[in-house]
N, C-alpha and C positions, 0 to 999 in steps of 0.2 A: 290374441291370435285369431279369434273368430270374429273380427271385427271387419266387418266389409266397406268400411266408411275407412278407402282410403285415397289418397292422390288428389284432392277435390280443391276445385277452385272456382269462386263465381264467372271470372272470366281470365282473357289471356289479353295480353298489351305485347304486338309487333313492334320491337323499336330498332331502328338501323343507324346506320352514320349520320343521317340526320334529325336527330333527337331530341339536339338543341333547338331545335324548330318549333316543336310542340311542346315541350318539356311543363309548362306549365299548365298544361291542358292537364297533361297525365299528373302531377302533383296535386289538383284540384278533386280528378277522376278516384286516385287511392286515397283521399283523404274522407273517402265515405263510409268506410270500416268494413268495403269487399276485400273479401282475399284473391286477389289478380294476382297471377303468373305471366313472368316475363317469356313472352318466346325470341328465338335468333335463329336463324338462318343463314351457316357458315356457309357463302359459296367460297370461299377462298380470292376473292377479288378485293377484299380491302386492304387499302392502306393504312401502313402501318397509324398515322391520324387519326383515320376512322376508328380504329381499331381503340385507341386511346380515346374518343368516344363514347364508345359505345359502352365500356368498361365503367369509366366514369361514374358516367348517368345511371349505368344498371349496380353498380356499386352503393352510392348513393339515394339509390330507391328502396333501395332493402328489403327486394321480394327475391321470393326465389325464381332462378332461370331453368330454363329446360332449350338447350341450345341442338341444332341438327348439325351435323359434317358433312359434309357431300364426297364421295370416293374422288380422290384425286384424278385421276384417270380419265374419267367422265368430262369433270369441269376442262380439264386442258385441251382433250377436244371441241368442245361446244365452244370454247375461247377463241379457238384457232378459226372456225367453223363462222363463228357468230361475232363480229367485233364490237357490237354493242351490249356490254357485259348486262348493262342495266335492265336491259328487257330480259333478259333469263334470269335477271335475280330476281325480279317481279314475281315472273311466270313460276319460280320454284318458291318465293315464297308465299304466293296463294296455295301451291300443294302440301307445303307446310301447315300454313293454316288451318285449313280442313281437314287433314290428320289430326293436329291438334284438339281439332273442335268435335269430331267424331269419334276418336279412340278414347279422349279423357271425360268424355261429355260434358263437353263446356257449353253452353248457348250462347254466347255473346264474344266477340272479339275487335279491339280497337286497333285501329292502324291508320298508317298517313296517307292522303287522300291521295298524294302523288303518285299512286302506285295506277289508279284504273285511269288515271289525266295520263300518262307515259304510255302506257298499255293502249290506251285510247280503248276500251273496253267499257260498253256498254251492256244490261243484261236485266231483264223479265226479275229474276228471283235467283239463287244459289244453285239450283241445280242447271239453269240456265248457263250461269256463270260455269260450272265443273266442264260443261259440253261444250263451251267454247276451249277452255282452258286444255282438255283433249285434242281436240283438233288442231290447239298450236303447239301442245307437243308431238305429237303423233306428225307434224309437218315438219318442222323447224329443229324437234329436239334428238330427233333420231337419229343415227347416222352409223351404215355399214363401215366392218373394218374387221377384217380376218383379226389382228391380235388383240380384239378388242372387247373383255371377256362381258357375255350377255346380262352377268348378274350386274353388272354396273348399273344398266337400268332399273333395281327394284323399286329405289323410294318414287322414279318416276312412275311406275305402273302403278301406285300404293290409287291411283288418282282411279284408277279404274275398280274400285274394289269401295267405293264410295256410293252409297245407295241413294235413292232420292227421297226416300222418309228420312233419312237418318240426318239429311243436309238441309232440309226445307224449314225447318224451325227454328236456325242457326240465325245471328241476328250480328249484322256488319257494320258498325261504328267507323265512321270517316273521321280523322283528328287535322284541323285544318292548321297550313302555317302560319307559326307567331314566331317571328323572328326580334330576339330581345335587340334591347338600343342598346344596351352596354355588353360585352362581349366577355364571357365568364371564362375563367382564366381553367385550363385543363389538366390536370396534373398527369406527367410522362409516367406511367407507371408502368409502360413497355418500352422497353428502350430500341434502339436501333438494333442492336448485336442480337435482340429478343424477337425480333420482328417475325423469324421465321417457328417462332415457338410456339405449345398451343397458348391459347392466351386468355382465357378467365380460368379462377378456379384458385387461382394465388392472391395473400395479403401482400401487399407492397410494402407493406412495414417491416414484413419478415419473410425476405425472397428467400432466404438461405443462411446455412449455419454460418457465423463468423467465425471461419474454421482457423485464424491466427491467433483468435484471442486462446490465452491459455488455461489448459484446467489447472485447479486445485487440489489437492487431497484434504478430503471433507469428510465429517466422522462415518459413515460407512466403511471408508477403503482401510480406517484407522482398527477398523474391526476387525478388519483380517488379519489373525497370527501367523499361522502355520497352517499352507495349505487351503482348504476348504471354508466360509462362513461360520456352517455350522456344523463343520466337520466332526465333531464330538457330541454332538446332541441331535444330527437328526440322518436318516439312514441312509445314505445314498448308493446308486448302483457300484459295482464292486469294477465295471470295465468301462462307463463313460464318469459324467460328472452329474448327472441326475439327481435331486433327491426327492425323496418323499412328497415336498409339498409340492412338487407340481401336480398340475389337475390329471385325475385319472389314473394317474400311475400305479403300477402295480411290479412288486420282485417276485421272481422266480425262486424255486429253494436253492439255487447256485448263488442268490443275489442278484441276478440280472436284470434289468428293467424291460419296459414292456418297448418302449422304439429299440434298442439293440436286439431285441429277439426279432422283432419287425426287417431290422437292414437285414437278419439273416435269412428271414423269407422270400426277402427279395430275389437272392439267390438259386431258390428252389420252385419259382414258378412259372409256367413254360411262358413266357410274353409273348409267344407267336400266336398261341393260341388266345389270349389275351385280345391283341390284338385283331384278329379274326371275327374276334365279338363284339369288337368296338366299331368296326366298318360294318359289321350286320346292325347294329344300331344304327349308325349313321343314316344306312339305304334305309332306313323304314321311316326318317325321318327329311330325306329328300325333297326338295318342292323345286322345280324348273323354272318356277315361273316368282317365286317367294323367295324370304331369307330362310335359310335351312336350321338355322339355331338361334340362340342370342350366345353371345362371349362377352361379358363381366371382366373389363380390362381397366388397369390402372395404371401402365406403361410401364409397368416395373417387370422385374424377369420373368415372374411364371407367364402373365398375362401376355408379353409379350411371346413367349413361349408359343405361347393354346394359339395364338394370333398364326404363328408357321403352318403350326401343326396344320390346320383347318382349312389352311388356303394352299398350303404348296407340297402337303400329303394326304393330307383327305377330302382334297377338290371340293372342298364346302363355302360357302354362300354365307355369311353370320355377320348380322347387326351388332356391330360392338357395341358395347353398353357401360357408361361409366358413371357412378354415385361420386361427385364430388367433395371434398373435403374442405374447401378453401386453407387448403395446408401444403398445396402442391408446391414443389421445391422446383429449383431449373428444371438440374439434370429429369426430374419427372413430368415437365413440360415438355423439353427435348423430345424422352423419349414416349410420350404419348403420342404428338404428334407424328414420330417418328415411325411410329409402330401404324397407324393411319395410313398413312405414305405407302410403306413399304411393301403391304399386306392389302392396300388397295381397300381400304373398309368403308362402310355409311357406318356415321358415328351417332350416338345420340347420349348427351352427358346433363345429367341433372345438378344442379350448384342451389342448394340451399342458401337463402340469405346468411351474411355473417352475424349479424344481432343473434337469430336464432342457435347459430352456432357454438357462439360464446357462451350460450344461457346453457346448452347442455352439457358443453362441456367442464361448466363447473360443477352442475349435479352430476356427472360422469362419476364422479369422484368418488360421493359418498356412497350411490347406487353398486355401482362396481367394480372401485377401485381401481378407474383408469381414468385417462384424459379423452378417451374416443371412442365412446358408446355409437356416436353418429356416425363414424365411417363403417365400425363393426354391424352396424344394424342396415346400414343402406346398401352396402357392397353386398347383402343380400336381398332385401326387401325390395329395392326400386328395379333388378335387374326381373325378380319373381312378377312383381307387378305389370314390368312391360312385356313379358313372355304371354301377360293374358290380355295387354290390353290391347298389343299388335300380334297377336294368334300366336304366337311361336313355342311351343311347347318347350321346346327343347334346352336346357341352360347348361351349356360345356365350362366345367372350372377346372382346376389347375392339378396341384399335388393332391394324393390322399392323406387323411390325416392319420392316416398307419402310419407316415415318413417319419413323424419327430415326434408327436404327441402320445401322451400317455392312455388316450382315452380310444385307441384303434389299432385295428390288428389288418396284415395283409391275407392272412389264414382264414381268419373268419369274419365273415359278412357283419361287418360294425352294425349296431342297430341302436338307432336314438330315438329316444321316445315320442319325437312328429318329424316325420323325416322331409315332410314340408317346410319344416323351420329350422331347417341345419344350422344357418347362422345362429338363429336366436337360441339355442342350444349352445353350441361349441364358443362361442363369441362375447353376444351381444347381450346374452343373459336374461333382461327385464324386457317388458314390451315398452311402446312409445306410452301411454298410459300413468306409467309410475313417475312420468318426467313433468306432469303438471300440478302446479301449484300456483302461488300467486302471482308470480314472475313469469311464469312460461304456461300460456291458455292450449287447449287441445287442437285449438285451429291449426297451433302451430308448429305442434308433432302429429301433426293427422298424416303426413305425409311418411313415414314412418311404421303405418299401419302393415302387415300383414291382409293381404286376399285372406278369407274362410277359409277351411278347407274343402267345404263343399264348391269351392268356386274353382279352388287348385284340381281335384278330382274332374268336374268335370269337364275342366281344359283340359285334362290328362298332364299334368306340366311332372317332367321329368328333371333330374339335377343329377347332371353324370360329373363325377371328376376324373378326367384322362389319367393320373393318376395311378387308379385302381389298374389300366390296361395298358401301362407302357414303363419300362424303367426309368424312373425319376431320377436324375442327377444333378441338383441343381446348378453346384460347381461348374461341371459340364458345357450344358446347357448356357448356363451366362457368357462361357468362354465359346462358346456356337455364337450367340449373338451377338456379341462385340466384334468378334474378327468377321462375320458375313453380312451383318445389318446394321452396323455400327451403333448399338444399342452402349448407350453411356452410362460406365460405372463411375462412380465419385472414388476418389483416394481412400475413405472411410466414410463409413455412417455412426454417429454418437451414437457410444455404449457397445460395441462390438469393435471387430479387426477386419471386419469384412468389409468392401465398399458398394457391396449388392443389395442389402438386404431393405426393400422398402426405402431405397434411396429417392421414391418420388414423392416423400413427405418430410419436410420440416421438422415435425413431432413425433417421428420414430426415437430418437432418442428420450424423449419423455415417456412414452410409450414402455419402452421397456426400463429406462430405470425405477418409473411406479410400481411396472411388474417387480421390479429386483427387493424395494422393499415391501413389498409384497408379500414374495413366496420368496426371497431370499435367489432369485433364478433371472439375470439378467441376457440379455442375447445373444454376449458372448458366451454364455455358459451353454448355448444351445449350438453357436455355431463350432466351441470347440470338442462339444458331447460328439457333432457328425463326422467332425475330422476325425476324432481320436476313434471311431468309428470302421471310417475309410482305411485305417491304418495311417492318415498322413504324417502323424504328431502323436509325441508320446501323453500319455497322462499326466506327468509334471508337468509339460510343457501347456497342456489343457489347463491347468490349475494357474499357469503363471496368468494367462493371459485374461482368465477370470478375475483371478487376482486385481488385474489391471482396470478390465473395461467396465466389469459390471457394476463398479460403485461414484463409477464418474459421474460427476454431476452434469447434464447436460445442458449446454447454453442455451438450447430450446426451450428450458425449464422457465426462463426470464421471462421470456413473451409468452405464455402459460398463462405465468403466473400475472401477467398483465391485463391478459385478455378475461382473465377469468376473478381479477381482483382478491384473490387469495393471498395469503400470508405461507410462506413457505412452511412455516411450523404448521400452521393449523392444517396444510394440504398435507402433509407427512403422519398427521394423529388421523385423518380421514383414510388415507390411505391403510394404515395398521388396522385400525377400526372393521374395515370392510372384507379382514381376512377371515369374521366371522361369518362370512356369504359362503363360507368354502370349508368342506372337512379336510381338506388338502390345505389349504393354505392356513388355517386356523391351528395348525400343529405348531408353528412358529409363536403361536400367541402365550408358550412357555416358557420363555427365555427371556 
């Protein structure tokens, strides 16, 4: 956690639709044992081709990407404005670059030469080049227009916030055209009907559940008699479906568990005045001229949620921010994108190589008894990291975890022991650190790292969850955004009844059926703990459907267990095994 050695790379490779150009330049370039980072720059002007492209080759290279979105809004004007796309995507992605090379301190950056031959751009030195590259935006890029809200311009002005010690030492590799003689066959892994979806961040091997193939009943669900697991052996709440070994939890002497006391707080606390606190935070956090927050979105409900909130009730300005999984499913393509669109956002999404993915997600296992240590650890670290490395203090997240968890109160001020490392706390458990051994070097979870905390202090980086200031519904809410924003639920998501929950991953269903043997607590037992909560559903009715979902085996589990060359048995003693990481879960280690 106090490891300041993170995000680091010797340098950054610009590659665009034309890749196959140079392709053997850059295969000779990473074959020297630097760790390069891939950049991209989504103006939104490629075809769906390119797009298959550019995927390919960055698939295939096996570094990790750090790609920008540009606010839709913006682009469609400058389109309309400017008919030749290719010189703004030039000009945007030199401003790209030099963000890239100044915020992550990189010194070196390779790209295709065609960029300053199209530009016709000549120039002295770097900061030469930035002062020109001003001038043609401040000419060319600007353009008045009453409903045309001013934050659109930030990543443009990021260009002016670029110092000339900070750019003078930066070093500009030209990668010239090598056009292959034999013509290398590209594999469609975006299809036509995908075209408008977002587009890296998924395996093509496993775009989505094979939701026709059928389950089994496999010796878990054969475990249930009557009623509950372990409904005779271990103590569950007396008014949901809770028991004991979930994390944190705690009964009342009525028997009640700690999230139904919580739904009743919910009840008794003034939200106006809640609210009133949360827009007095906002204004202190205001910038006119900057992004006002970051927002930690995964296209999925809440994210999309925080996504309204911030733009069309609290007039707020926020770089979305997204830790990739390479496990993103359609519907969470859709609705990432969708959520982009809609909300009018600058995107900026980090996608780990999948080699490296694989590799932790099999020590996932043993370490802490999940399959996703990497999206738990990055859905907070890379969003913290970029709060200090593009100034923005501020990180808006979703629910409190008083809603359903056992380890939070809406009464009283939860308090964890680094409240800098909420994820690594509540989540992600271990640091990047524990995950190297002979198979996986530190280079390669350096990304991963945790800021200091003396670094976090004195950015001041603050971590609000809305949450804490507004009534949380999620039901609700999802039913808000599917009938106004056409935000896409699936029929179901494996191992629960619901078709919301984490529907923008693949491997939600292995997710929680590891949780279920686990702590014996599958997702359904969470989503019908809320219902029965809500009053929707009766408690037997709760028990049927646990009954049902939480011991299905999920088809996800297949390509898991592919990806990760595991044997299901032995992933199932790893699993048990790791229940001794937990005095909650290790109560199950009786039976």
């Amino acid at each position: 956690m106090t490891n300041n050695q993170y995000f680091k790379y010797d340098g950054i490779i610009l590659i665009d639709e034309d890749i196959d150009q140079y392709i053997d330049e850059l295969k000779v370039l990473i074959s020297n044992n630097s760790k390069y980072l891939i950049v991209l720059l989504d103006d939104r002007n490629y075809e769906l081709e390119e797009k298959n492209i550019i995927k390919h080759y960055s698939d295939n290279l096996n570094l990790d990407i750090l790609m920008f979105t540009l606010n839709p809004e913006y682009l469609n004007i400058i389109n309309k404005k400017l008919p030749d796309f290719y010189f703004t995507r030039y000009i945007l992605q030199l401003v790209w670059i030099f963000n890239c090379l100044i915020r992550y301190n990189i010194n070196k950056v390779y790209l295709h030469c065609k960029i300053f031959k199209k530009l016709n751009i000549s120039y002295k030195d770097n900061f030469h080049l930035i002062k020109k590259l001003k001038k043609i935006i401040n000419s060319k890029l600007y353009f008045k227009k009453k409903s045309f809200k001013k934050s659109s311009y930030t990543f443009l002005k990021t260009i002016n916030l670029l110092k000339k010690n900070d750019v003078s030492k930066k070093k500009i590799y030209l990668l010239n055209n090598f056009i292959k003689k034999k013509k290398i066959l590209i594999k469609k892994q975006i299809r036509k009907n995908e075209q408008d979806l977002f587009w890296i961040g998924f395996d093509s091997n496993f775009k989505d559940v094979p939701w026709k193939k059928k389950y089994k009943k496999n010796k878990w669900a054969k475990k249930f008699k009557n009623g509950l697991l372990y409904q005779n052996k271990l103590k569950y709440c007396l008014r949901c479906c809770m028991p004991e070994s979930a994390e944190g939890i705690v009964f009342d002497d009525q028997g009640i568990c700690t999230p139904c006391r919580s739904s009743e707080e919910k009840m008794q606390i003034n939200w106006k005045d809640k609210d009133s606190d949360l827009r007095k935070i906002f204004r202190e956090f205001k910038n006119k001229n900057y992004y006002d927050c970051i927002l930690p979105i995964s296209g999925g409900k809440d994210s999309t949620f925080q996504a309204y909130l911030l733009d069309r009730v609290y007039n707020l300005n926020p770089l979305a921010v997204t830790h990739g999984t390479n496990w993103m499913s359609i519907s969470g393509r859709y609705n990432l994108e969708n959520c982009i669109n809609k909300f009018k956002l600058d995107h900026l999404f980090f996608l780990p190589n999948r080699k490296i993915i694989n590799k932790v997600a099999r020590k996932s296992a043993d370490l802490i008894g999940d399959a996703c240590w990497h999206c738990h650890i990055g859905s907070s670290v890379f969003p913290t990291q970029t709060a200090i490395k593009w100034k923005i203090p501020l990180l808006v997240y979703g629910e409190s975890i008083a809603e359903s968890d056992g380890r939070g109160s809406y009464k009283k001020n939860t308090k964890f022991k680094n409240k800098f490392y909420y994820g690594l706390d509540i989540s992600a458990k271990v640091e990047a650190n524990k995950y190297i051994d002979k198979n996986i070097k530190y280079s390669e979870v350096q990304k991963w790292n945790y800021p200091n905390k003396k670094e976090m202090i004195k950015n001041k980086i603050v971590n609000l969850h809305i949450g804490n200031y507004l009534f949380w519904d999620e039901q609700k809410q999802t039913e808000f955004l599917i009938r106004e924003f056409g935000w896409r639920v699936n029929d179901r998501v494996e191992n629960t009844y619901k078709g919301y929950k984490s529907n923008e991953c693949i491997m939600a269903g292995v997710h929680d059926y590891l949780n279920f043997i686990k702590r014996g607590i599958g997702r359904a037992t969470y989503h019908a703990s809320d219902d029965l909560r809500r009053g929707l559903i009766t408690r037997e009715e709760a028990i049927d459907l646990i009954r049902k979902y939480d011991p299905e085996r999920p088809h996800a589990l297949d390509y898991y267990l592919k990806i990760t060359n595991f044997k299901e048995d032995d992933l199932e003693k790893k699993i048990i095994n790791s229940r001794k990481y937990s005095k909650f879960a290790s109560k199950l280690n009786k039976f």
